[in-house]
C-alpha positions as CSV (number, residue, x, y, z in Angstrom):
1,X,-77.3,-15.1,24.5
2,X,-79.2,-16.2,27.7
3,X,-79.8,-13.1,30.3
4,X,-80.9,-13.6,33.7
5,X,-80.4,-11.5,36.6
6,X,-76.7,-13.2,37.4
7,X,-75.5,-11.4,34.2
8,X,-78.1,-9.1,33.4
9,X,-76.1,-6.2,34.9
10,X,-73.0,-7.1,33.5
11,X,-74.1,-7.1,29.9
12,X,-76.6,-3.8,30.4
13,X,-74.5,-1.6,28.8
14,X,-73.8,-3.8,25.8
15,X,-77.4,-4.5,24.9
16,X,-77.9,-0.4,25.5
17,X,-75.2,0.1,23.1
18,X,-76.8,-2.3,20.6
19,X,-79.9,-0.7,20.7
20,X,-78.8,2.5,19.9
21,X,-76.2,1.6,17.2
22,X,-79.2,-0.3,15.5
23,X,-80.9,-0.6,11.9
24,X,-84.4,-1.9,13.4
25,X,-85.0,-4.8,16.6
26,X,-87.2,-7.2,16.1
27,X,-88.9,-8.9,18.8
28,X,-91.0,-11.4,20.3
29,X,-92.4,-13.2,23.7
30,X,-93.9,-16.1,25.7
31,X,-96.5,-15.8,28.2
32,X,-98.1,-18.3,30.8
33,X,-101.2,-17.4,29.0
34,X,-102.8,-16.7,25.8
35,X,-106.7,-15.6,27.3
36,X,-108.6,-15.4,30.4
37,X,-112.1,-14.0,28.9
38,X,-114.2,-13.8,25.6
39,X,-112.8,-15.5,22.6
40,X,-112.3,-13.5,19.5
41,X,-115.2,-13.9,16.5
42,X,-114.8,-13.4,13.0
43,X,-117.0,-9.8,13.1
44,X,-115.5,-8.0,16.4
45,X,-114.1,-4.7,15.9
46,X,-110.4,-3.7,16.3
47,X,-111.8,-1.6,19.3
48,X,-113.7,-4.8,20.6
49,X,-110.6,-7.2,20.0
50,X,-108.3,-4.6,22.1
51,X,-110.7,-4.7,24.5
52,X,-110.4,-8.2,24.9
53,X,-106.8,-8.3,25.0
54,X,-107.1,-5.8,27.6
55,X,-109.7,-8.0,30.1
56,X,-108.8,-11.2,29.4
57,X,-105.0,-11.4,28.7
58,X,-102.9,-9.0,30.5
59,X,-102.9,-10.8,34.0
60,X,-100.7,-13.2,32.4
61,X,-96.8,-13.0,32.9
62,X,-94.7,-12.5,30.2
63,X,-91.6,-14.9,30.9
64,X,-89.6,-14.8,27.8
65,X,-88.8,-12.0,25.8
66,X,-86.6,-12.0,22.3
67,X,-85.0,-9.3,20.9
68,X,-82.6,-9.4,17.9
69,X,-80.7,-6.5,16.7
70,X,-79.9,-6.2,13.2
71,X,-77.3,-3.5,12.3
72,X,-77.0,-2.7,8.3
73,X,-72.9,-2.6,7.7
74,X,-72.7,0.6,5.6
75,X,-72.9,0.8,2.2
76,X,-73.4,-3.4,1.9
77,X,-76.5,-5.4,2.2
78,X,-75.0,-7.6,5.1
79,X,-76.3,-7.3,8.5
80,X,-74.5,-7.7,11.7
81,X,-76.6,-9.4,14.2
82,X,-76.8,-10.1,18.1
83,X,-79.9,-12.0,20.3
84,X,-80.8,-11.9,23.5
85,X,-82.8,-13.9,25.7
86,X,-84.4,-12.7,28.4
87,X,-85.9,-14.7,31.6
88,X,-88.2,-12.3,33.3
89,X,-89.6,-12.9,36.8
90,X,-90.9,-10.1,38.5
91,X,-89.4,-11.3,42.3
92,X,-89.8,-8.5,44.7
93,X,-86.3,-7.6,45.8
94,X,-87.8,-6.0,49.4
95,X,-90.4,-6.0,51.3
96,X,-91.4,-3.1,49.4
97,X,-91.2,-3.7,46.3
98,X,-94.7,-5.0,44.6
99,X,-95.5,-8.7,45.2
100,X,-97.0,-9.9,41.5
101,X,-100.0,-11.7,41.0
102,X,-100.6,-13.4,37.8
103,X,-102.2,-16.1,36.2
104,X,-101.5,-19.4,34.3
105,X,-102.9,-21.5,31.4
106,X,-102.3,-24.9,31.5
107,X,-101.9,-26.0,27.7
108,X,-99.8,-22.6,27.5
109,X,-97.4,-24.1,30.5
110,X,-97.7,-28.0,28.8
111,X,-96.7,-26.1,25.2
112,X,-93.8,-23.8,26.9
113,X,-92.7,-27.2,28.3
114,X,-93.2,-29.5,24.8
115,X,-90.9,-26.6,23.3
116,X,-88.0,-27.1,26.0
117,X,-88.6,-23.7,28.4
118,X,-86.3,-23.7,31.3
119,X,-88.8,-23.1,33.9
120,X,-85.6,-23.7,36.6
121,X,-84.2,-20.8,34.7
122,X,-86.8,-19.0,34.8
123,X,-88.0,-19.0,38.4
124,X,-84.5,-18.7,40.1
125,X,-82.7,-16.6,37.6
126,X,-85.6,-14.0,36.4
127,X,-84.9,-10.8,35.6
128,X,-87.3,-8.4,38.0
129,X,-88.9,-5.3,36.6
130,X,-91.0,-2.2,37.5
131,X,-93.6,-0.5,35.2
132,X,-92.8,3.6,35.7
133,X,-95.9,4.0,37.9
134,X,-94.8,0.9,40.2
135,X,-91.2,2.6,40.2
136,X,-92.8,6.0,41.5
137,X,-94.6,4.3,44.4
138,X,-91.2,2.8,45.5
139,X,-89.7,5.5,45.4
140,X,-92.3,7.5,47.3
141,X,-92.7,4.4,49.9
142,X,-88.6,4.8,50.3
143,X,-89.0,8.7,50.8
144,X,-91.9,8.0,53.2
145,X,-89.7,6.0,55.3
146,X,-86.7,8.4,55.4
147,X,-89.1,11.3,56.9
148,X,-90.4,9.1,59.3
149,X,-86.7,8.6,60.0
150,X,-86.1,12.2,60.5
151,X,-89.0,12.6,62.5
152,X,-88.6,10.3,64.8
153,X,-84.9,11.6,65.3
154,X,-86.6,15.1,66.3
155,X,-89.1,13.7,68.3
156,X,-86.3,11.2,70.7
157,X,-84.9,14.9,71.6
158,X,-88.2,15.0,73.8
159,X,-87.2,13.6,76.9
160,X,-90.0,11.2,78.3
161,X,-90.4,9.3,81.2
162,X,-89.4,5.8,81.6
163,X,-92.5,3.5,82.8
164,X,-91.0,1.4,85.6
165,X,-92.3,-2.1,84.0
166,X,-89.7,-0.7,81.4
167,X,-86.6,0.1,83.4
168,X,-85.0,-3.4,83.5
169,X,-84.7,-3.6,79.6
170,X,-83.7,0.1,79.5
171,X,-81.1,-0.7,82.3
172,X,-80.1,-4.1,80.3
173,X,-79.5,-2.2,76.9
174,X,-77.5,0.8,78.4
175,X,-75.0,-1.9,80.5
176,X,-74.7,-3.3,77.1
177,X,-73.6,-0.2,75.6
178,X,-71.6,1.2,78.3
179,X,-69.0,-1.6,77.9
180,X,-67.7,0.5,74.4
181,X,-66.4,2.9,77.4
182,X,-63.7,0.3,78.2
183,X,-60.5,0.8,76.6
184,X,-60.2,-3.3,77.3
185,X,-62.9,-4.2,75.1
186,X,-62.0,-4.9,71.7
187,X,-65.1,-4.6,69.3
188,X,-66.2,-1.6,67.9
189,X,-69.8,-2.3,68.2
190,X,-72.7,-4.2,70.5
191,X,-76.5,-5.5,69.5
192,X,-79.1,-5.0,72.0
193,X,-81.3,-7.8,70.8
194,X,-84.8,-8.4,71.3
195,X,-86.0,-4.7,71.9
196,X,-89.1,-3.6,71.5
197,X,-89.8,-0.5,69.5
198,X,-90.5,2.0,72.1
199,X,-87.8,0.3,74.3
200,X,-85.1,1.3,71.3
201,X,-86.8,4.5,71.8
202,X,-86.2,4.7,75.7
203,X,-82.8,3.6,75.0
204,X,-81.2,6.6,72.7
205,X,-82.6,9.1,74.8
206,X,-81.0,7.7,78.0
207,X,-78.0,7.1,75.5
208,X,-78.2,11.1,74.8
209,X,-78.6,12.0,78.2
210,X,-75.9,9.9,79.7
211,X,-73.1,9.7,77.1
212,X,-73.2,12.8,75.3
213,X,-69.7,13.6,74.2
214,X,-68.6,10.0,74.2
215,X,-68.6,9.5,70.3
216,X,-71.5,6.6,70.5
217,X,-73.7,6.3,67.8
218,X,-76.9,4.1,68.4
219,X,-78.9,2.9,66.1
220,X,-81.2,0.4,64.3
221,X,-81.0,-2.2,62.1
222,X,-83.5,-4.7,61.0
223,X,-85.4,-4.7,64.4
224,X,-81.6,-4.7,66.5
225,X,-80.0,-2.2,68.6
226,X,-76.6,-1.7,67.2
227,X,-74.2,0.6,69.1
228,X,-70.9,1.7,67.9
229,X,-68.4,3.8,69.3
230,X,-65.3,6.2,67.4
231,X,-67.6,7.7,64.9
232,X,-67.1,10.9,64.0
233,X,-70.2,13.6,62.2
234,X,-68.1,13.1,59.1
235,X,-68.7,9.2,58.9
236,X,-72.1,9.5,60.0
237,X,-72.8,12.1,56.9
238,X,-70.7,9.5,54.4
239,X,-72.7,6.4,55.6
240,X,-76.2,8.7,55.0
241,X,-75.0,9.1,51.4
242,X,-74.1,5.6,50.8
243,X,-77.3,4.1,52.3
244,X,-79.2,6.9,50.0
245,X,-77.0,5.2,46.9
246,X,-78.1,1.6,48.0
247,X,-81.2,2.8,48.1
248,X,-81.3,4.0,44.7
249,X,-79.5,1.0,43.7
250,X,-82.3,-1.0,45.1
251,X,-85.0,0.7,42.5
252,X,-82.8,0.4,39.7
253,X,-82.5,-3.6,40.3
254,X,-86.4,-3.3,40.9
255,X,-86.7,-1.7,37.7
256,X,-84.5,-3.6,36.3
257,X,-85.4,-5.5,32.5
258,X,-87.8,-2.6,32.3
259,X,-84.5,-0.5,31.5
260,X,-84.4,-2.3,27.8
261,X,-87.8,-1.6,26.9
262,X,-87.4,2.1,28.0
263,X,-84.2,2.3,26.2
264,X,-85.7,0.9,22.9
265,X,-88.8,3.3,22.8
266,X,-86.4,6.2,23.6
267,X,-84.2,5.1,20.7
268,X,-87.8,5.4,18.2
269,X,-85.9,2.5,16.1
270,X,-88.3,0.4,14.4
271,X,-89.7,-2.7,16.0
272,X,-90.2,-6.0,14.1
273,X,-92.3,-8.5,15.1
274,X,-94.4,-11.2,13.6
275,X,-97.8,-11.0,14.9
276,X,-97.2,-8.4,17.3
277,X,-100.1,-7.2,18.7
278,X,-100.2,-9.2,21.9
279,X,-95.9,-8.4,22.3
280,X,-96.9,-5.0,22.7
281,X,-99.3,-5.0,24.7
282,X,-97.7,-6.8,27.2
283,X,-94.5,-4.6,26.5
284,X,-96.4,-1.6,27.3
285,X,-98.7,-2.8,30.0
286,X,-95.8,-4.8,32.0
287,X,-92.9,-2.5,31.7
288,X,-94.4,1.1,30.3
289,X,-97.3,1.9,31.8
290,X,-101.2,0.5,32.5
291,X,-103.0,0.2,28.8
292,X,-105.8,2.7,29.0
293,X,-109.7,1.3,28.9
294,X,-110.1,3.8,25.4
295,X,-108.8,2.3,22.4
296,X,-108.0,5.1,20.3
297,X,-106.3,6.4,23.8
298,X,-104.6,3.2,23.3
299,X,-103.4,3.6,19.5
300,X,-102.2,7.0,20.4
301,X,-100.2,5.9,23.7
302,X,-99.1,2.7,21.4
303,X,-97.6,5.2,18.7
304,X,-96.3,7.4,20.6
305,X,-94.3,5.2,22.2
306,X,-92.7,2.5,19.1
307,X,-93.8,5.0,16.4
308,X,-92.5,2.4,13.9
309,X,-93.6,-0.6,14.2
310,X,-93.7,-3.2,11.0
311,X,-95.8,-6.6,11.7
312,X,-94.6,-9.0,9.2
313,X,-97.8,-11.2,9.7
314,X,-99.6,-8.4,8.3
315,X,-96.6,-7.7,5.4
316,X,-96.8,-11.1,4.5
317,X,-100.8,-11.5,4.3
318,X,-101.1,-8.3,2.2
319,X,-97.5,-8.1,-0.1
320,X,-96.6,-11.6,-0.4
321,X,-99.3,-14.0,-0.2
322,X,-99.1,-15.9,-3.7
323,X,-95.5,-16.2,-2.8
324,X,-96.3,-17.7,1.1
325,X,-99.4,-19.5,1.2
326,X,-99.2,-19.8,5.3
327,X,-98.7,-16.7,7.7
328,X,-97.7,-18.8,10.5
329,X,-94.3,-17.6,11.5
330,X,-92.4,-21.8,10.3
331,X,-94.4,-21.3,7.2
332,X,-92.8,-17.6,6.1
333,X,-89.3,-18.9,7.3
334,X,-90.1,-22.4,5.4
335,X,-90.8,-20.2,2.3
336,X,-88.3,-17.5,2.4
337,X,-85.7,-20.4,2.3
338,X,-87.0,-20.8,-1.2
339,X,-87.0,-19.1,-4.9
340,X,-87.4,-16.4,-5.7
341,X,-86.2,-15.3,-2.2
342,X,-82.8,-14.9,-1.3
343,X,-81.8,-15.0,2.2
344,X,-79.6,-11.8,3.5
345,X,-76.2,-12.1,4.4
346,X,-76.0,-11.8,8.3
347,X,-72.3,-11.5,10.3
348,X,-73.5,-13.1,14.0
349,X,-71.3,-13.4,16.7
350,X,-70.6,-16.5,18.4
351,X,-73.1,-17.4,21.0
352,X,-75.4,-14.2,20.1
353,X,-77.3,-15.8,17.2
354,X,-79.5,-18.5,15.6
355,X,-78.8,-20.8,12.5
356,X,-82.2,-20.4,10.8
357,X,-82.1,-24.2,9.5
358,X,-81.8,-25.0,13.3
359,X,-85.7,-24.9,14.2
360,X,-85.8,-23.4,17.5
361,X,-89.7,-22.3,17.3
362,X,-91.0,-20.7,20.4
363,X,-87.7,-19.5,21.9
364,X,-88.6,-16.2,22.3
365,X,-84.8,-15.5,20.7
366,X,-84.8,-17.8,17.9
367,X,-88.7,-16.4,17.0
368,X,-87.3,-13.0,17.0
369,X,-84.0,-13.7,14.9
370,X,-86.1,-15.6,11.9
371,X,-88.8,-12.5,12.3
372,X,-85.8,-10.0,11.7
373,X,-84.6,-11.8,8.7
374,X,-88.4,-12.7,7.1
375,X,-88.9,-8.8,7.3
376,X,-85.2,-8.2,5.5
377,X,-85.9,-11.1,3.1
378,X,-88.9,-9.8,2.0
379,X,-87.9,-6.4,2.0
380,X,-85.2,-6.9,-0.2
381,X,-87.7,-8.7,-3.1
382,X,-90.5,-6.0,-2.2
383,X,-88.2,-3.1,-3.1
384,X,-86.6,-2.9,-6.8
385,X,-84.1,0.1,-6.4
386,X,-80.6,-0.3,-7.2
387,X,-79.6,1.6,-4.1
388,X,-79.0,0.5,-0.8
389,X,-80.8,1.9,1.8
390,X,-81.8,1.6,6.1
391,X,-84.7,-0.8,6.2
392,X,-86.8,2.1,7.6
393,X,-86.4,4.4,4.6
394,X,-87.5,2.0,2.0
395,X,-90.3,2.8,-0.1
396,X,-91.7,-0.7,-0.4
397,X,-92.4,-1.1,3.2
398,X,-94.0,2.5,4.1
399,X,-97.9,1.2,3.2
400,X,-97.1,-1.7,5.6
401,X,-95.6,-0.1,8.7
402,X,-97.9,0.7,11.7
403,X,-101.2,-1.7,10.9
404,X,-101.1,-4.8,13.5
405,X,-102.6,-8.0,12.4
406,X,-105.7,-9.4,13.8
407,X,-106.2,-13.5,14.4
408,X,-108.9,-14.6,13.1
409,X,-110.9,-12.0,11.9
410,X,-110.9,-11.3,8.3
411,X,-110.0,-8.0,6.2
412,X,-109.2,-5.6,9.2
413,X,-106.1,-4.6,11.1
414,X,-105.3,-1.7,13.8
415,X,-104.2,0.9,12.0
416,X,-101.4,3.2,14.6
417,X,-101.8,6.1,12.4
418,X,-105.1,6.3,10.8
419,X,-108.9,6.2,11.7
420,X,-110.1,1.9,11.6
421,X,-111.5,0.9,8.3
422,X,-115.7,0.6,8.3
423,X,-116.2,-2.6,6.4
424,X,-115.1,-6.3,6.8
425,X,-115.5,-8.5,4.4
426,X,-116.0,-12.4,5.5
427,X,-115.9,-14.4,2.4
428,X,-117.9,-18.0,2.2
429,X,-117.5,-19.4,-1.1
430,X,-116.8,-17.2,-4.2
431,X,-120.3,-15.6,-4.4
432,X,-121.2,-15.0,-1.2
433,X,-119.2,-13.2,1.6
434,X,-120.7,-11.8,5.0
435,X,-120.3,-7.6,4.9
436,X,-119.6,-6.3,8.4
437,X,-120.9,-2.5,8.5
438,X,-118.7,-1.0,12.3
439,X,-121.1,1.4,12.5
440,X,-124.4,0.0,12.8
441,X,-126.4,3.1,12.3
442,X,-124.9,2.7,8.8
443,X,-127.0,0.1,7.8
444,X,-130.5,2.1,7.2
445,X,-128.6,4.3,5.0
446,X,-126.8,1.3,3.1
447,X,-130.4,0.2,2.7
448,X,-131.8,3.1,0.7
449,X,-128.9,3.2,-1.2
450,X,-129.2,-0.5,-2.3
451,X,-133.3,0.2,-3.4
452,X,-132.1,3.0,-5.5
453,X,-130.3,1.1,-8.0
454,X,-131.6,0.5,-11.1
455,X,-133.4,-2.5,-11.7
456,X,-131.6,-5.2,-14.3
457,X,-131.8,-7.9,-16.5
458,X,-129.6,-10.1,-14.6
459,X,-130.1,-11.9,-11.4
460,X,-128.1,-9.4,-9.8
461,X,-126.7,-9.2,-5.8
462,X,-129.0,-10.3,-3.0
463,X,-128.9,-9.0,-0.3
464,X,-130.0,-10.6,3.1
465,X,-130.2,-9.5,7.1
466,X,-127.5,-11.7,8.8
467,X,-130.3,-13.1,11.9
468,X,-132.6,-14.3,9.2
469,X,-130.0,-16.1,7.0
470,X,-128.8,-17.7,9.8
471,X,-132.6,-18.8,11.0
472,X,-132.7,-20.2,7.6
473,X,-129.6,-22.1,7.1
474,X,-129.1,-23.0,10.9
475,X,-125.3,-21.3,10.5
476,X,-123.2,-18.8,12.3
477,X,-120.6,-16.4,11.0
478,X,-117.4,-18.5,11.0
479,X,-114.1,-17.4,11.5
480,X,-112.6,-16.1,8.1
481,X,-111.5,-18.1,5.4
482,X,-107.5,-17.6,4.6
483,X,-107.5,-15.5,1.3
484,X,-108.5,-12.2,2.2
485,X,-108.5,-8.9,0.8
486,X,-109.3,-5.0,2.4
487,X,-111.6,-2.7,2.2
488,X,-110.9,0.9,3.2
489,X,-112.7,3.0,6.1
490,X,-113.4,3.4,9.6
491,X,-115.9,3.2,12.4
492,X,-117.2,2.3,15.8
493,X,-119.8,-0.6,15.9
494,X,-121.1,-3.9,13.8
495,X,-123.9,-4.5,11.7
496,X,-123.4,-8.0,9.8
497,X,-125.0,-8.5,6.2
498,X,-125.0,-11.0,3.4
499,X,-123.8,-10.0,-0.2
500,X,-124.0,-12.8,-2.8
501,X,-123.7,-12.6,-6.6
502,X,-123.1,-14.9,-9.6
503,X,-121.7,-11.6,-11.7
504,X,-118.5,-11.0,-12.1
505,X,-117.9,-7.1,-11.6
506,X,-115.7,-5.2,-13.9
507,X,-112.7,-2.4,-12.9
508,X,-113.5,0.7,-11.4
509,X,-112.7,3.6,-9.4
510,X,-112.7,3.2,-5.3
511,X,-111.4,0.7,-2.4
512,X,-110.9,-3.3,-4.3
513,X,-111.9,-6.2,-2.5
514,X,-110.7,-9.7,-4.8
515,X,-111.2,-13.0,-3.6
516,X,-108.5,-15.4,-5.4
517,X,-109.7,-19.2,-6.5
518,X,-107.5,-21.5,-8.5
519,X,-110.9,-22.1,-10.7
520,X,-112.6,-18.6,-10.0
521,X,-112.0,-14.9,-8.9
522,X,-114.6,-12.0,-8.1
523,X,-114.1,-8.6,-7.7
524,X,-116.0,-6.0,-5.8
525,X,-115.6,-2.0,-6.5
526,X,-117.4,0.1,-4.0
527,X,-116.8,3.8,-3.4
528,X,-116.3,6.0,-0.7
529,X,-118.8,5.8,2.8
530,X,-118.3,9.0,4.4
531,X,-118.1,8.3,7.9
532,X,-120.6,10.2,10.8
533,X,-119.5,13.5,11.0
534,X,-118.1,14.4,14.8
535,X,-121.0,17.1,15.3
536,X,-123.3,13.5,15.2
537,X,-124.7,14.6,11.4
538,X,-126.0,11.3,10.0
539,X,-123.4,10.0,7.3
540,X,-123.5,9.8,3.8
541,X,-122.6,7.4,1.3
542,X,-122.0,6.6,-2.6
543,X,-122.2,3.2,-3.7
544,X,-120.0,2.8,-7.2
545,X,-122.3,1.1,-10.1
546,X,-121.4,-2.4,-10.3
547,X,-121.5,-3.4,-14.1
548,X,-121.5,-6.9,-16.2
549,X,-119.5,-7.6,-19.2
550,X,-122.4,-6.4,-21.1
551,X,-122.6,-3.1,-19.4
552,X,-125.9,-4.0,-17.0
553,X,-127.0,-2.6,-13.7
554,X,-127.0,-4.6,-10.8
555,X,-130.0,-5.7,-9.0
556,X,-130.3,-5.1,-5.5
557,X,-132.9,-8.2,-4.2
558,X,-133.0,-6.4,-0.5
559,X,-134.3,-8.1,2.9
560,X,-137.1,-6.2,4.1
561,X,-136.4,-7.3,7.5
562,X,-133.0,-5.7,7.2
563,X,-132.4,-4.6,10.9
């Protein structure tokens, strides 16, 4: 279902309904613009790829926004189902209302375009909106205006003189008005035209002073003198409280698609969305509030507001990735139409839903839809209980919900709830892999460790400073290969290394990294790096021995250049 401001009122308390009544929404958008700044690298920290996001992508409009409702039927596994479409403009309904300013990015119009966006659509028929902070400031410019109003009333009961270059237009005006004395004429009401503000001013109080009693009400509208006569203090007080509603109704069609995302954090459902981070970003930023400068101020106001939020980029990459070999949104819905998944049963009312074999990719609706039923198809082959149960409750899914998905940088994801990990793991072939330390003031200490282990009999790990294996090989850390697995832990800043190693490690206890090859697989166990403690104390760490088949030590070969 298309909603633009013609129907966007009409259908408001639907779409409330719907989110309330709810099992989870998922969601999605389109934007003129993916990035304005610094493109993301393969070793930036979830702190430096917010902060990215933040500078170089926010001044672009979000135009299209999808949001699917799902609603379990009780006791069954079917789903009932209605989408919206929303066009989203941000046209200032008044002159006080803010005027946006965004930006555009060509190849993001040309794709919109290439995909069939109804820029007519979009343009005429946008829904406005209002973050809360840019609906305060109306509201106080509105408030400003009615005590200036008030004042100025109070201050025309000052009787000043009239300058005499002045007199003809006061004497025009009041001839004007006089002619409402006349029990001949028949109109109600007169416009002075073409009077100047202080003139208007000159006008009521020679109005108050000459035809007191008379039941003449003077006043202004848009820049014109209007005089009526026959209106009693009763109609005046009613027509106060009816401009004060229109007002209000003003800010509410200011604030307007703003409404849906404030009703949909208030109703703490869980949001679905398939590589989400950017979506809510722009959710929060455009219609919320500003995104703070601090990231972890950011993960806090981020969870506080959608505190469950399930990115099935990331559910997909981590639970299912034998199963869907590509995380691109046509690749998990390409997949999920296949065995062993089984596609849910979903009741959709006409003209409120999407036939999944009918490609609509990069409708913000359709996108939105197929994301709602990849997280209930996989959901439903993740979890093995007999019982039927609210997507939100399953067990399967609680590891998963709350970590957002980073492009192109391997083995790390935002994590709403929890510190970020400390280690990234970047692998190259399968027996060498860059290891990004965050916190670079880890790496002297990762260093001593290393030189402690005992020496072997086999070639061992080398290790090697990242600036002197690139000198020597003339290469640069590349984005990230697309098999990856995590490591756990958190921290602040990056220190890159090289970790290379012909052995293949046995089981053990601590985090698992595994790198999967059709001919070959490797696994890495290291144990817990206690992070810096908050009093600034310098952190300690364990590394877990790493053992052959034959029970050797490893060899540490360590850069002594290591920065």
């Amino acid at each position: 279902m298309d909603v633009t401001k013609s129907n966007f009122k009409k259908l408001l308390p639907e779409i409330l309904e719907a989110i309330d009544s709810s099992s989870f929404l998922a969601v999605d958008g389109e934007f003129t613009g993916l990035n304005n700044g610094h493109n993301i690298t393969a070793f930036d920290t979830p702190k430096q790829y917010y902060s990215k996001i933040r500078s170089g992508a926010l001044d672009f409009l979000f135009v299209q926004f999808g949001l699917s409702v799902f609603k379990q039927v009780k006791g069954h596994e079917r789903y009932k189902n209605k989408t919206y479409v929303f066009y989203l403009f941000p046209e200032p309904l008044n002159r006080d209302a803010p005027d946006c300013r965004f930006l555009c990015q060509a190849s993001s119009l040309t794709f919109l375009a290439q995909n069939g966006f109804n820029f007519n659509k979009l343009f005429r028929e946008g829904i406005p909106y209002l973050k809360q902070s840019d609906e305060d400031s109306l509201r106080e410019t509105l408030a400003e205006k009615s005590r200036i109003r008030a004042n100025a009333v109070q201050s025309n009961n000052q009787t000043i003189p009239i300058p005499k270059q002045f007199q003809p237009a006061v004497d025009a005006a009041m001839e004007k008005i006089k002619v409402l004395l006349s029990p001949n004429f028949d109109k109600e009401e007169v416009h002075v035209e073409k009077c100047s503000a202080f003139v208007r001013k000159l006008v009521y109080q020679t109005v108050r002073e000459e035809l007191s009693g008379k039941n003449i009400c003077v006043e202004t509208k848009n820049g014109t003198l209007v005089a009526r006569r026959g209106v009693s203090q009763e109609q005046l007080h009613k027509e106060k409280q009816e401009k004060a509603e229109k007002e209000e109704e003003t800010i509410q069609d200011a604030v307007g698609f703003a409404t849906i995302i404030r009703r949909i954090a208030a109703s703490r459902k869980l949001i679905v969305g398939h590589n989400v981070l950017l979506d809510l970003c722009h959710m929060v930023h455009r219609f919320i509030d500003p995104l703070p400068e601090d990231y972890l101020e950011f993960k806090e106001m981020l969870h506080t507001i959608f505190p469950k939020i399930l990115d099935t980029k990331y559910l997909v990459s981590e639970a299912l990735s034998d199963l869907i070999p590509s995380s691109h949104l046509p690749g998990v819905v390409e997949a999920i139409m296949k065995s062993p998944f089984e596609l849910p049963k979903i009741d959709a009312e006409e003209n409120y839903s999407y036939e999944i074999q009918n490609e609509k990719f990069h409708n913000a609706g359709y996108d939105a839809y197929v994301t709602g039923l990849s997280f209930i198809t996989a959901l439903r082959y993740l979890d093995t209980s007999k019982f039927i149960k609210s997507p939100v409750d399953v067990g399967a899914i609680q590891k998963y919900l709350n970590k957002l998905f980073l492009m192109k940088i391997p083995d790390a994801y935002i994590d709403l709830e929890r510190r970020d990990r400390s280690i990234q793991i970047n692998w190259l072939s399968d027996t060498t892999a860059w290891v990004a330390l965050q916190d670079r003031s880890s790496a002297s200490k990762v260093k001593e460790c290393l030189e402690d282990r005992p020496v072997s009999k086999s070639p061992g790990v080398i290790v090697k400073w990242y600036k002197r294996y690139s000198a020597s090989t003339g290469t640069v850390a590349s984005s990230p290969r697309p098999n990856k697995r995590k490591l756990s832990g958190s921290a602040p800043a990056i220190t890159q290394k090289t970790l290379s190693t012909p052995l293949p490690p046995t089981g053990g206890e601590g985090d698992r990294i595994s790198k999967k090859r059709k001919s070959s697989s490797i696994e890495l166990n290291i144990g817990t790096i206690f992070e810096e403690t908050e009093n600034g104390s310098e952190a300690l760490m364990d590394l877990e021995s790493c053992a052959s088949a034959e029970g050797d030590k490893v060899n540490f070969t360590i850069d002594q250049d290591w920065d």
